[in-house]
N, C-alpha and C positions, 0 to 999 in steps of 0.2 A: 762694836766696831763694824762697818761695811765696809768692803771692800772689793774692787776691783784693777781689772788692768790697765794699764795707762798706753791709749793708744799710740804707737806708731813709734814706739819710744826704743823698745828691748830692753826693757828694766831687766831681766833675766842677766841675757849678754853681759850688760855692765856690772851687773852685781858678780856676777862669774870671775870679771875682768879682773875686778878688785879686787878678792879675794887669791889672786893669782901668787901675790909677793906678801908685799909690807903687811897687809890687812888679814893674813890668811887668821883664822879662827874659826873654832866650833861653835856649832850655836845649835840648842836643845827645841828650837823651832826651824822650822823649813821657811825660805825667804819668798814674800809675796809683795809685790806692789800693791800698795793699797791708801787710804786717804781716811783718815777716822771723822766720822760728822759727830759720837755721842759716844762719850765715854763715862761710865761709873752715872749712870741714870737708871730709875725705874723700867723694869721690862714693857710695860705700855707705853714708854716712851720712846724706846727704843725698838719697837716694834712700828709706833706710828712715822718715826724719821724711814726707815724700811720702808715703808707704803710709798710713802711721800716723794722716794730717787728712786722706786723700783725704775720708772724707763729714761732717769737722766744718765748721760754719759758724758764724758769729761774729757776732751783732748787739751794738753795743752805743750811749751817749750820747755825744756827743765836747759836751764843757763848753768848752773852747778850744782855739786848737793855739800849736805854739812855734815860730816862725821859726829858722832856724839859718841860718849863709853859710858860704863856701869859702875865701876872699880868699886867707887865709896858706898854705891846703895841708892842714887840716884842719877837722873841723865848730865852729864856734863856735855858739854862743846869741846871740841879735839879742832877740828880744822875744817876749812871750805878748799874743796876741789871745784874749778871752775873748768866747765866739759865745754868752752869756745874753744873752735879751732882758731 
């Protein structure tokens, strides 16, 4: 996984936000905005996708995002919050 921050966004804030009420939860990881390009590959490969976006950077608009849970042991879909005002 690579990852970085999503410019101009405040993933942080929002994720904070969310977590304020309905969504509160622990989670055994610390939250990071990030974009996965290579998942479950060879370390040479995953090493060459690294080389390859060392100096890409990525801005873009996030219109909503999709909740997803764990409960059974894999990702399900929960809900779309749509962040237009």
């Amino acid at each position: 996984m690579l990852s970085g921050t999503v410019a101009g966004f405040g993933c942080w804030a929002l994720h904070q936000q969310l977590l304020g009420d309905a969504l509160r939860h622990e989670s055994e990881f610390a939250y990071h905005p990030h974009l996965t390009v290579a998942q479950n590959v060879p370390a040479v490969q995953l090493d060459a996708a690294k080389a390859d976006l060392k100096d890409v950077q990525i801005t873009f608009e996030v219109e909503s995002i999709e909740l997803f849970d764990t409960r059974s042991g894999q990702w399900n879909f929960s809900e779309r919050i749509s962040l237009k005002s």
